[in-house]
C-alpha positions as protocol buffer text, in pm:
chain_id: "A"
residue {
  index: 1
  type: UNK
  ca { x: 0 y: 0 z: 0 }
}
residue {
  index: 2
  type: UNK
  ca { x: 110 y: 530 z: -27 }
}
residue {
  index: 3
  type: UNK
  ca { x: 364 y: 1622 z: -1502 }
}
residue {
  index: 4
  type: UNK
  ca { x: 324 y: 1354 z: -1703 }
}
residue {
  index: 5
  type: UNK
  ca { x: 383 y: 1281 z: -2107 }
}
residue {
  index: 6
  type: UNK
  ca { x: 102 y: 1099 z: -2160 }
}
residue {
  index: 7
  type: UNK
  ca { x: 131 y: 780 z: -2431 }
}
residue {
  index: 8
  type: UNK
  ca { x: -15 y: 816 z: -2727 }
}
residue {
  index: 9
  type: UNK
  ca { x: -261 y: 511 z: -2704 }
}
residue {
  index: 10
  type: UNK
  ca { x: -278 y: 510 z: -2301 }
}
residue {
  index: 11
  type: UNK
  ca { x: -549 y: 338 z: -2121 }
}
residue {
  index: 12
  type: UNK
  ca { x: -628 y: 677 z: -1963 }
}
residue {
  index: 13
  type: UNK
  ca { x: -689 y: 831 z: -2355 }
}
residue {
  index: 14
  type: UNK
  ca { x: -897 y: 541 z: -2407 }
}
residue {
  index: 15
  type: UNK
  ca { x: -1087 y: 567 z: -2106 }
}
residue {
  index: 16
  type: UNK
  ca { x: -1130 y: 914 z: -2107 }
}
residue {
  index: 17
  type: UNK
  ca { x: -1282 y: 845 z: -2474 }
}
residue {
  index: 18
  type: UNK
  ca { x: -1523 y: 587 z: -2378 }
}
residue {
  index: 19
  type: UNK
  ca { x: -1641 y: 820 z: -2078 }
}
residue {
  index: 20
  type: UNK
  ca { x: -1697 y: 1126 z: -2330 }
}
residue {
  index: 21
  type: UNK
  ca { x: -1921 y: 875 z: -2486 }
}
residue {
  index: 22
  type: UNK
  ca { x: -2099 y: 757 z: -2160 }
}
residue {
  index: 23
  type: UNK
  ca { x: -2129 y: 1105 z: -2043 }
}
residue {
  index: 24
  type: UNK
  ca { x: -2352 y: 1210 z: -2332 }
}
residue {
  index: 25
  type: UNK
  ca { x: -2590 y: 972 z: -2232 }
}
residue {
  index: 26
  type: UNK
  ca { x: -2549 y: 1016 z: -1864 }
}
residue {
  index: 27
  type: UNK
  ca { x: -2613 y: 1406 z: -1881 }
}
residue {
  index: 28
  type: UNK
  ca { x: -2857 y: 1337 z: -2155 }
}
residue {
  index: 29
  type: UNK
  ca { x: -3167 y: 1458 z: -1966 }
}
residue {
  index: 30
  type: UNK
  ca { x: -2962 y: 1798 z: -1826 }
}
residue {
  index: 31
  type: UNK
  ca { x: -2837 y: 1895 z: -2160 }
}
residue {
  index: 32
  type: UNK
  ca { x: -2798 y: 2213 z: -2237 }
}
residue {
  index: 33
  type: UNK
  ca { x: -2826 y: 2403 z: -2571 }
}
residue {
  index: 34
  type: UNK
  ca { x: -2557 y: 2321 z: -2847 }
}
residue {
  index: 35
  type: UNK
  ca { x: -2457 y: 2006 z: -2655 }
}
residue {
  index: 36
  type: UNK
  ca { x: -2310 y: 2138 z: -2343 }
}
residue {
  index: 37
  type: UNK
  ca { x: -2355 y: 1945 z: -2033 }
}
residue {
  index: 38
  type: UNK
  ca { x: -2390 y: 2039 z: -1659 }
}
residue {
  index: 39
  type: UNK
  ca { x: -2139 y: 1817 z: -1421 }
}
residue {
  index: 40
  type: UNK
  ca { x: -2321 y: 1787 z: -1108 }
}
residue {
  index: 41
  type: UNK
  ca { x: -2215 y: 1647 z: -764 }
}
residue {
  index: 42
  type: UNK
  ca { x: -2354 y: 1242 z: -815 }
}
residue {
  index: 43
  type: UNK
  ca { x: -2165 y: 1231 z: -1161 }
}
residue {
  index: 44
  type: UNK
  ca { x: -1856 y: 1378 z: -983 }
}
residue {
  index: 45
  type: UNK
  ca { x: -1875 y: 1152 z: -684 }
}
residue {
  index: 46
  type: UNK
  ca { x: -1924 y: 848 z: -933 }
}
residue {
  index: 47
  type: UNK
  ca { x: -1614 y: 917 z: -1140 }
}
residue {
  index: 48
  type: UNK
  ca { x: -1392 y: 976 z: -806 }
}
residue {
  index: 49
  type: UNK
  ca { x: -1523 y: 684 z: -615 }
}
residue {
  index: 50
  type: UNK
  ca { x: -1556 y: 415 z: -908 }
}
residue {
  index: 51
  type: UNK
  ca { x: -1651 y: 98 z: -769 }
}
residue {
  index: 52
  type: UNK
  ca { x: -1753 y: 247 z: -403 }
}
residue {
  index: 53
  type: UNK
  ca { x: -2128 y: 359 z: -515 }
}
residue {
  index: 54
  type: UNK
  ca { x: -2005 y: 720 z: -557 }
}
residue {
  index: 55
  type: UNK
  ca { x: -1923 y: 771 z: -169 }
}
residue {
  index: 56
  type: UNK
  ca { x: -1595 y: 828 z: -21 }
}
residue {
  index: 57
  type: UNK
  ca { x: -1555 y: 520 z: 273 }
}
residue {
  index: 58
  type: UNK
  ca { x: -1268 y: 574 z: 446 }
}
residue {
  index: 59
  type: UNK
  ca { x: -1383 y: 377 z: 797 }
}
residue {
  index: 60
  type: UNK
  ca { x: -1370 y: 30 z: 579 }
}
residue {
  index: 61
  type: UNK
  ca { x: -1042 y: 81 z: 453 }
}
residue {
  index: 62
  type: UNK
  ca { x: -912 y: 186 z: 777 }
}
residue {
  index: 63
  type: UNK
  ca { x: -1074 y: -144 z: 903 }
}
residue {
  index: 64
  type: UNK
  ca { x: -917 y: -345 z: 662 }
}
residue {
  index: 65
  type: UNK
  ca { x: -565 y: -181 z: 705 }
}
residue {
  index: 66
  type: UNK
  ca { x: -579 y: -244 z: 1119 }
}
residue {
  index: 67
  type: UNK
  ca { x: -728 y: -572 z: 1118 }
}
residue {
  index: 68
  type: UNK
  ca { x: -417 y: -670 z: 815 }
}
residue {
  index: 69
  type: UNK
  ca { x: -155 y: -523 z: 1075 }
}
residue {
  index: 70
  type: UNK
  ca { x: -312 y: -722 z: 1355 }
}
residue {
  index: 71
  type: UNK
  ca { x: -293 y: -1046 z: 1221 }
}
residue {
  index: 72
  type: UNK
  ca { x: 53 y: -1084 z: 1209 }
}
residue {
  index: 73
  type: UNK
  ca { x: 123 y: -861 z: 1521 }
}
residue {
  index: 74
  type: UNK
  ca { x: -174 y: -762 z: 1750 }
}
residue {
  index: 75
  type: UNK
  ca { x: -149 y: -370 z: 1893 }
}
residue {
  index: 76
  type: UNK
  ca { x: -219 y: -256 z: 2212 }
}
residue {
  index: 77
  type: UNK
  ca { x: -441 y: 95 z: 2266 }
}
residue {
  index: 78
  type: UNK
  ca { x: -185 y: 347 z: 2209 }
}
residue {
  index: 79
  type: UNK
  ca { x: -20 y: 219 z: 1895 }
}
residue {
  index: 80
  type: UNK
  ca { x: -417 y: 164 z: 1743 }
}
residue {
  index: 81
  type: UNK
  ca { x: -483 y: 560 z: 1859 }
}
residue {
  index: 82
  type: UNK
  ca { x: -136 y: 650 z: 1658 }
}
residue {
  index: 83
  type: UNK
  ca { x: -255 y: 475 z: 1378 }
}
residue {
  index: 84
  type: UNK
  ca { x: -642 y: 600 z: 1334 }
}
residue {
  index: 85
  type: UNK
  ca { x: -491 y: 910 z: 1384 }
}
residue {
  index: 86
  type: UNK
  ca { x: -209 y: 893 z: 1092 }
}
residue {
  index: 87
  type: UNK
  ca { x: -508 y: 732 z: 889 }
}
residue {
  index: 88
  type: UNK
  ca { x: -779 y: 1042 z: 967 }
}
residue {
  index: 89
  type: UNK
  ca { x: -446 y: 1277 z: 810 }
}
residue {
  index: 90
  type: UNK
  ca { x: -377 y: 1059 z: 500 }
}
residue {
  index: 91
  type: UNK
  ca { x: -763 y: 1107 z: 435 }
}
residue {
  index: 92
  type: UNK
  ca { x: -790 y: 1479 z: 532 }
}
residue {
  index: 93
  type: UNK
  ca { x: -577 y: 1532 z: 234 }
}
residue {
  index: 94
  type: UNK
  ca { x: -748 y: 1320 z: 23 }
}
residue {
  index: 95
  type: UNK
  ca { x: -1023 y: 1497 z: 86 }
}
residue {
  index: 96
  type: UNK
  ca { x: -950 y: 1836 z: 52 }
}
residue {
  index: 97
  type: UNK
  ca { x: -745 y: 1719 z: -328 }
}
residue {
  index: 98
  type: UNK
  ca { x: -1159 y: 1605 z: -398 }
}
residue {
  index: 99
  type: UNK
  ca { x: -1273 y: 1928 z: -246 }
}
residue {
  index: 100
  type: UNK
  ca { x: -1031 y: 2130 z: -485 }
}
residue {
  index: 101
  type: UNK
  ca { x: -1139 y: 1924 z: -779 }
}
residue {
  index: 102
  type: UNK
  ca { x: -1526 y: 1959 z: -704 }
}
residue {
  index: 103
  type: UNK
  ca { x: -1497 y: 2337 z: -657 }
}
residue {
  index: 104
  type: UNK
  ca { x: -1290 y: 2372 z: -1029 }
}
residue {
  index: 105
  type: UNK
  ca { x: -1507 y: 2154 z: -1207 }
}
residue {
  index: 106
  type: UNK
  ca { x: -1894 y: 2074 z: -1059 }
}
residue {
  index: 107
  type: UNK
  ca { x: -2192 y: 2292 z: -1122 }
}
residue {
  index: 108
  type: UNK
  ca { x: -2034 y: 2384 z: -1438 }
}
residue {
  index: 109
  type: UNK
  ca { x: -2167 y: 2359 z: -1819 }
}
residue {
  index: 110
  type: UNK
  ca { x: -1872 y: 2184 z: -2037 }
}
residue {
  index: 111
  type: UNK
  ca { x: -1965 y: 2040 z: -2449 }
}
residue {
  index: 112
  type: UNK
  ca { x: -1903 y: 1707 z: -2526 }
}
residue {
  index: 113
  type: UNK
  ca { x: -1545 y: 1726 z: -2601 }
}
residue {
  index: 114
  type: UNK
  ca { x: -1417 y: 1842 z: -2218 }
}
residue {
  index: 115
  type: UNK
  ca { x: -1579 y: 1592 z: -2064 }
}
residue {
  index: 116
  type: UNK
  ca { x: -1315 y: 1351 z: -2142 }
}
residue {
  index: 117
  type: UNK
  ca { x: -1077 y: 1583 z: -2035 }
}
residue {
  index: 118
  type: UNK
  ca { x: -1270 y: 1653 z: -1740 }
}
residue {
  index: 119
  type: UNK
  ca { x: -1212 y: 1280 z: -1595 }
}
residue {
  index: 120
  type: UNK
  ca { x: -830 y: 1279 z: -1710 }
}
residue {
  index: 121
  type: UNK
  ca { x: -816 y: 1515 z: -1470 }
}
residue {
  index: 122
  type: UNK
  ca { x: -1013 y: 1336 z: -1188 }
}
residue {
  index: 123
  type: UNK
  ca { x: -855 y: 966 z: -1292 }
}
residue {
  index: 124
  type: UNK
  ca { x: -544 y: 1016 z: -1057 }
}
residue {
  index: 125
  type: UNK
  ca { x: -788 y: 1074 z: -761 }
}
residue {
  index: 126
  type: UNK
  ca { x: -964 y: 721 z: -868 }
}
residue {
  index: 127
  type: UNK
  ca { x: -648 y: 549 z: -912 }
}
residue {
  index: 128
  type: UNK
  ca { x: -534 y: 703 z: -553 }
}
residue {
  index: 129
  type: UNK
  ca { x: -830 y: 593 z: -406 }
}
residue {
  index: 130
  type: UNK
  ca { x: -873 y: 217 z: -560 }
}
residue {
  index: 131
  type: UNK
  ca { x: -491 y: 146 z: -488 }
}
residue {
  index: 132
  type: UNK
  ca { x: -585 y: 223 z: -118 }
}
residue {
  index: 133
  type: UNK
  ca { x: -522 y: 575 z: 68 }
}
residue {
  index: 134
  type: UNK
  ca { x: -263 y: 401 z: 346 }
}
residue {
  index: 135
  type: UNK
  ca { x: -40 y: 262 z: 154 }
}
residue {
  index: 136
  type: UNK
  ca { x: 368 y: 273 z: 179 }
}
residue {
  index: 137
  type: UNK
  ca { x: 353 y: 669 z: 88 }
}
residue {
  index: 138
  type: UNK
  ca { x: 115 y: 722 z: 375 }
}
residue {
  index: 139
  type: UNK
  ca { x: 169 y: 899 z: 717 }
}
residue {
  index: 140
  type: UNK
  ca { x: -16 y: 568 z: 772 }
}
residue {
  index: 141
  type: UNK
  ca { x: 270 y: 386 z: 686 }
}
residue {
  index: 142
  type: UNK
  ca { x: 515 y: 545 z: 823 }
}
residue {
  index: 143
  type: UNK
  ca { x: 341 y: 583 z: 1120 }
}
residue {
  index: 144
  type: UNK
  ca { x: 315 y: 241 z: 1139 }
}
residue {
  index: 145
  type: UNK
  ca { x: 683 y: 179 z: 1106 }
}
residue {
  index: 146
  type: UNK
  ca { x: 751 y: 406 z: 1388 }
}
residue {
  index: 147
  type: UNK
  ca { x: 512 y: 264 z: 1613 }
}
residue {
  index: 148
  type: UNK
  ca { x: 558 y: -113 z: 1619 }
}
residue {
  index: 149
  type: UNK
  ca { x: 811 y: -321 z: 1788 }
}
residue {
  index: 150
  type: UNK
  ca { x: 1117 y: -453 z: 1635 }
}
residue {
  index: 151
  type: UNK
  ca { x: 978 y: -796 z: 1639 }
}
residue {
  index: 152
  type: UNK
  ca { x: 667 y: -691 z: 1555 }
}
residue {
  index: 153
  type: UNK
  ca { x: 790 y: -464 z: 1254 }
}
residue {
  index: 154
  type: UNK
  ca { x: 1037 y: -796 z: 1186 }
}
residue {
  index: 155
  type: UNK
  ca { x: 715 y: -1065 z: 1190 }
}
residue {
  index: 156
  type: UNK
  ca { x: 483 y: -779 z: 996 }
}
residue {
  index: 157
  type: UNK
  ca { x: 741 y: -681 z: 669 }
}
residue {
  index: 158
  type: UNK
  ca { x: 818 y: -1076 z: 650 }
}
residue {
  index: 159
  type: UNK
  ca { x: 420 y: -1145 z: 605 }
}
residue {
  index: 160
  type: UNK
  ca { x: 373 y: -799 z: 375 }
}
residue {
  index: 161
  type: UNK
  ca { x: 678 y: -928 z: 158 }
}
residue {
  index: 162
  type: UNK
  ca { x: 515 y: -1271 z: 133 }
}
residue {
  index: 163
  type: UNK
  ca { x: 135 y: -1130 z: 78 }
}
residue {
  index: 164
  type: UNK
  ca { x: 313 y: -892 z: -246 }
}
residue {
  index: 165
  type: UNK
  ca { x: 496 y: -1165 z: -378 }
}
residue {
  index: 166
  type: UNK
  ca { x: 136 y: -1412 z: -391 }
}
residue {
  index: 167
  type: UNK
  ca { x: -60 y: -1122 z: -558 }
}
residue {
  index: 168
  type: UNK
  ca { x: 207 y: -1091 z: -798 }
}
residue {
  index: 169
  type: UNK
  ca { x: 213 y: -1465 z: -888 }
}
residue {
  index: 170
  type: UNK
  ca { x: -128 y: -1452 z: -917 }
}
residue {
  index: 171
  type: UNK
  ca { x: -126 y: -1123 z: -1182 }
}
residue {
  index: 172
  type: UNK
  ca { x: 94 y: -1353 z: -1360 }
}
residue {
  index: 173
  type: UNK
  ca { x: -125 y: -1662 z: -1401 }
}
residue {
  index: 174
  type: UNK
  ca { x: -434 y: -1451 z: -1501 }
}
residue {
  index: 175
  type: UNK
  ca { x: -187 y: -1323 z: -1786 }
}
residue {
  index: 176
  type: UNK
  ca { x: -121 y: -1629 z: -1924 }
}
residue {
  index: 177
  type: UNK
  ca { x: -497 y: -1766 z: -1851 }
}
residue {
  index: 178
  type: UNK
  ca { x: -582 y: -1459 z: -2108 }
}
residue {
  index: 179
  type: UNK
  ca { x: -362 y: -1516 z: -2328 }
}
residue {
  index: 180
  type: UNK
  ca { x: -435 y: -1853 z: -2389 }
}
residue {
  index: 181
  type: UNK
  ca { x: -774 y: -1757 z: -2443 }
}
residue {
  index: 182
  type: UNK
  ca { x: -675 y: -1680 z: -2803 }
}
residue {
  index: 183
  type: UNK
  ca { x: -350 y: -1891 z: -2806 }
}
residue {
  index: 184
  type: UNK
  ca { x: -386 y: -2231 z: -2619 }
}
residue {
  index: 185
  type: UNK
  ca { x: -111 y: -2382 z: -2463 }
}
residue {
  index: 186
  type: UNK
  ca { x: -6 y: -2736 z: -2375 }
}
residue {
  index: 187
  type: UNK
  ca { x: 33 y: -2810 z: -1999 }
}
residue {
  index: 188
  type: UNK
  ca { x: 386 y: -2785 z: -2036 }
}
residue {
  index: 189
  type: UNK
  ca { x: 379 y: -2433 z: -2222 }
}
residue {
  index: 190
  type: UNK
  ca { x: 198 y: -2306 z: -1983 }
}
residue {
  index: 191
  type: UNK
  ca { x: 372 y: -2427 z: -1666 }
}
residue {
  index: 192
  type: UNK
  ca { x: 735 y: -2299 z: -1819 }
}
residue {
  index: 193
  type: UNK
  ca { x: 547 y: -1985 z: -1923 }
}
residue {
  index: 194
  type: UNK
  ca { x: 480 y: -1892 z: -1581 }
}
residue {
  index: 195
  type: UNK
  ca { x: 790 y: -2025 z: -1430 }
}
residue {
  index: 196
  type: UNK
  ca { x: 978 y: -1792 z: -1647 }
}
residue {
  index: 197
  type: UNK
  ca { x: 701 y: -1503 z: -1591 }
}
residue {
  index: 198
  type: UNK
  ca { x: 784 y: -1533 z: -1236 }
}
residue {
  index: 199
  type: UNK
  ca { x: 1151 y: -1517 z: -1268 }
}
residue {
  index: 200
  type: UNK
  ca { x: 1189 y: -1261 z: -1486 }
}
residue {
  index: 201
  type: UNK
  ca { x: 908 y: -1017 z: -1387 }
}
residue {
  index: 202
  type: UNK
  ca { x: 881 y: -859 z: -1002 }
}
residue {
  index: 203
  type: UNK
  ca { x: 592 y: -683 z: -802 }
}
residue {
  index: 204
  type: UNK
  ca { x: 554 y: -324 z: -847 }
}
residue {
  index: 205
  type: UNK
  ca { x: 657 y: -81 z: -613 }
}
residue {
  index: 206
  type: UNK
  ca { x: 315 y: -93 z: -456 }
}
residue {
  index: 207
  type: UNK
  ca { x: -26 y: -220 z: -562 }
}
residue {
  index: 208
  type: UNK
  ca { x: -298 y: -11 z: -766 }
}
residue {
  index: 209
  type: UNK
  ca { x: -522 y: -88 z: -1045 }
}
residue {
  index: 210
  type: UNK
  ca { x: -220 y: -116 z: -1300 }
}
residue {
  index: 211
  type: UNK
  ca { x: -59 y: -415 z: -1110 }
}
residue {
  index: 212
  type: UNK
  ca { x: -190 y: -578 z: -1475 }
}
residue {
  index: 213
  type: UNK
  ca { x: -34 y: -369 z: -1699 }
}
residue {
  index: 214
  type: UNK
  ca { x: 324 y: -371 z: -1469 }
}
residue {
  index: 215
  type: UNK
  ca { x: 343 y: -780 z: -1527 }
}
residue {
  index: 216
  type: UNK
  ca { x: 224 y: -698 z: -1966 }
}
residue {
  index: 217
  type: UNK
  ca { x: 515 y: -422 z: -1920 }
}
residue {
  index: 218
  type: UNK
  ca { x: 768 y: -693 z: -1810 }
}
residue {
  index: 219
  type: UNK
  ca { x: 668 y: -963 z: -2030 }
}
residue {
  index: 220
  type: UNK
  ca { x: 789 y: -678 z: -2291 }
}
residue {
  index: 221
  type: UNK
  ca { x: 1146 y: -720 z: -2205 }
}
residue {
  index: 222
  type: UNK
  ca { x: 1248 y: -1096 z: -2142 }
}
residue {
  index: 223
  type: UNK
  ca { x: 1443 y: -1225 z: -2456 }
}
residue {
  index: 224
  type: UNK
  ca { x: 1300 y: -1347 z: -2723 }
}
residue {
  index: 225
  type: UNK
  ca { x: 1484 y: -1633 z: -2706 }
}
residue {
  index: 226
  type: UNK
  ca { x: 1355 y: -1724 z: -2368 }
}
residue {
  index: 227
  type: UNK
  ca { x: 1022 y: -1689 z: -2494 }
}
residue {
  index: 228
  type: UNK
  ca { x: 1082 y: -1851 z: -2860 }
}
residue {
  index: 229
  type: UNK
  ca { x: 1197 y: -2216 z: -2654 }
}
residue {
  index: 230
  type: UNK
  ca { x: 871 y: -2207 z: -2487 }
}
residue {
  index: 231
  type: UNK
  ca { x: 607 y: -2110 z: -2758 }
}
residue {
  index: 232
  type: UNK
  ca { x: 625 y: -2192 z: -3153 }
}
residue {
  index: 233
  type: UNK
  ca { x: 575 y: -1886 z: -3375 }
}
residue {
  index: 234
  type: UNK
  ca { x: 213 y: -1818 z: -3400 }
}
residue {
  index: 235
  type: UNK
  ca { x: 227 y: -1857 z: -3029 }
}
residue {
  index: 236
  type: UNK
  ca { x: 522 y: -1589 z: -3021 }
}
residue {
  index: 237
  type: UNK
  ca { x: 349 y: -1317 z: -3259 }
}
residue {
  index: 238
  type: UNK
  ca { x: 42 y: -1350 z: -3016 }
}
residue {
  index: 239
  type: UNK
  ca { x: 218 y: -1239 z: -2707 }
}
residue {
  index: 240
  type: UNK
  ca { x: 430 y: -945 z: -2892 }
}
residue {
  index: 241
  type: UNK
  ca { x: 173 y: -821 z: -3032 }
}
residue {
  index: 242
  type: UNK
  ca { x: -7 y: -819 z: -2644 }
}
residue {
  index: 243
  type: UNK
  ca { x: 283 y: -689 z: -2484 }
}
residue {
  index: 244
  type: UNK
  ca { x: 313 y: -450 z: -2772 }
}
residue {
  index: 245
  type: UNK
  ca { x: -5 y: -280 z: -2637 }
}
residue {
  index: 246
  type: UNK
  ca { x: 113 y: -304 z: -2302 }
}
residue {
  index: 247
  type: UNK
  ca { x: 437 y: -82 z: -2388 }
}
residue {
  index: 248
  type: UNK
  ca { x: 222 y: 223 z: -2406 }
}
residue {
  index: 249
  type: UNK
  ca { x: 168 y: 202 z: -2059 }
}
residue {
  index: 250
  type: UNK
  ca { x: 518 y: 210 z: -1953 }
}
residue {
  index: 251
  type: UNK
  ca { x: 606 y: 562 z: -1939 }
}
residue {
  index: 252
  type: UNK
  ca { x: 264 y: 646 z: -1761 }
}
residue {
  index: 253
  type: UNK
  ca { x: 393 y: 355 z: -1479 }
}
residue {
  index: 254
  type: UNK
  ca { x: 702 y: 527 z: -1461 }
}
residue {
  index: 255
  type: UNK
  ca { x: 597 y: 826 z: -1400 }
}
residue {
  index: 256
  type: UNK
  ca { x: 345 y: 704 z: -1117 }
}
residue {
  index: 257
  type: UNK
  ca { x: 623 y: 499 z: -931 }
}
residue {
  index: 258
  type: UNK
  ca { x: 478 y: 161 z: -966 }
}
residue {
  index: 259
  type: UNK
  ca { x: 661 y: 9 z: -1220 }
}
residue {
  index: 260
  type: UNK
  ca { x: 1008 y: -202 z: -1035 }
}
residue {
  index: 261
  type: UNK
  ca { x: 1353 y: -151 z: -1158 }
}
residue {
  index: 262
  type: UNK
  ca { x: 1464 y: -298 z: -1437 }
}
């Protein structure tokens, strides 16, 4: 867990074009003469909080983040208060980067072509927001690092290591599953596939809603040759041209800190 030159065929473009579309019908009933369109509060809440029926829940994540810590190493009362506190700071400012969006943007008319460019500018709030506010940027987390033990810090970075290293593996194997969707593979394809997915290819630098697109990204970059002694040639002009599409993401990963090191 806590200015950009955008590629030319991101997924943000491409999502930002397909919500131009759905906003036309969304603000349908509201519209305006010539086209324009009136961004209200509900739409605004929608786009921000995809996923989490438009409303900003910060009590369930903060749930989720204590009752994660306390599995590994339970807390006692003043090490909890440290932490809700820490939490309640990391979503103050969340909060107020909404607020500052909402005030810039809602109530306002816009044609058809800004709304696109409307949610570009609200999609980093989304992907803040579905990657989880207390993650290892957070006050939260650093907080947390402050307040444990040194066996408890020991016993809770050993079980966080382990937990990123099993969603990773699992990124991988839904890769392959999707690929072979339109390019079967025999049992033993697949099983040195994924070995050498797994050995060549790390975690990002912390989960988010990309963690699909930082495996694709890595995929990009193992030699052909490793790839060519596990798949025949159709097989092998398949996954390029995947990974291909994938590349478009990378500076846009970059930039965001999530994809690893080469």
């Amino acid at each position: 867990m806590m200015t950009m030159r955008k590629p030319k065929h991101s997924i943000l473009t491409l999502a930002a074009a397909l919500l131009a579309a759905c906003a036309s019908c969304l603000f349908a009933p509201a519209a305006q003469a010539q086209n324009r369109f009136e961004l209200n509060d509900e739409q605004f809440n929608q786009w921000v909080y995809q996923g989490q029926s438009g409303k900003f829940d910060p009590d369930s994540e903060l749930n989720l983040a204590m009752e994660s810590v306390e599995r590994v190493c339970p807390l006692d009362d003043v090490q909890k208060d440290k932490l809700r506190l820490a939490a309640s700071g990391d979503f103050a400012r969340f909060e107020q980067r909404v607020a500052d969006l909402r005030t810039q943007y809602v109530g306002k008319s816009y044609d058809q072509n800004d709304i696109g460019n409307i949610y570009q500018k609200i999609q980093p709030l989304t992907a803040a927001y579905q990657a989880g506010l207390l993650g290892p940027a957070s006050l939260f987390t650093k907080v947390l690092h402050r307040t444990l033990t040194l066996a408890q810090l020991e016993e809770y970075e050993a079980a966080e290591g382990e937990r990123i290293k099993a969603r990773h593996a699992a990124k991988v194997r839904l890769f392959v599953a999707i690929y072979e969707r339109t390019c079967p593979l025999t049992d033993k394809q697949r099983t040195k596939l994924i070995d050498v997915l797994l050995a060549d290819t790390r975690p990002p630098k912390r989960s988010s809603e990309y963690d699909w697109y930082i495996v694709m990204v890595q995929a990009a970059r193992i030699p052909e040759a490793k790839l060519a002694a596990i798949l025949d040639e159709a097989q092998m002009r398949r996954l390029k041209k995947s990974t291909l599409q994938a590349r478009g993401m990378e500076g846009f990963l970059k930039q965001q800190g999530l994809l690893p090191d080469p």
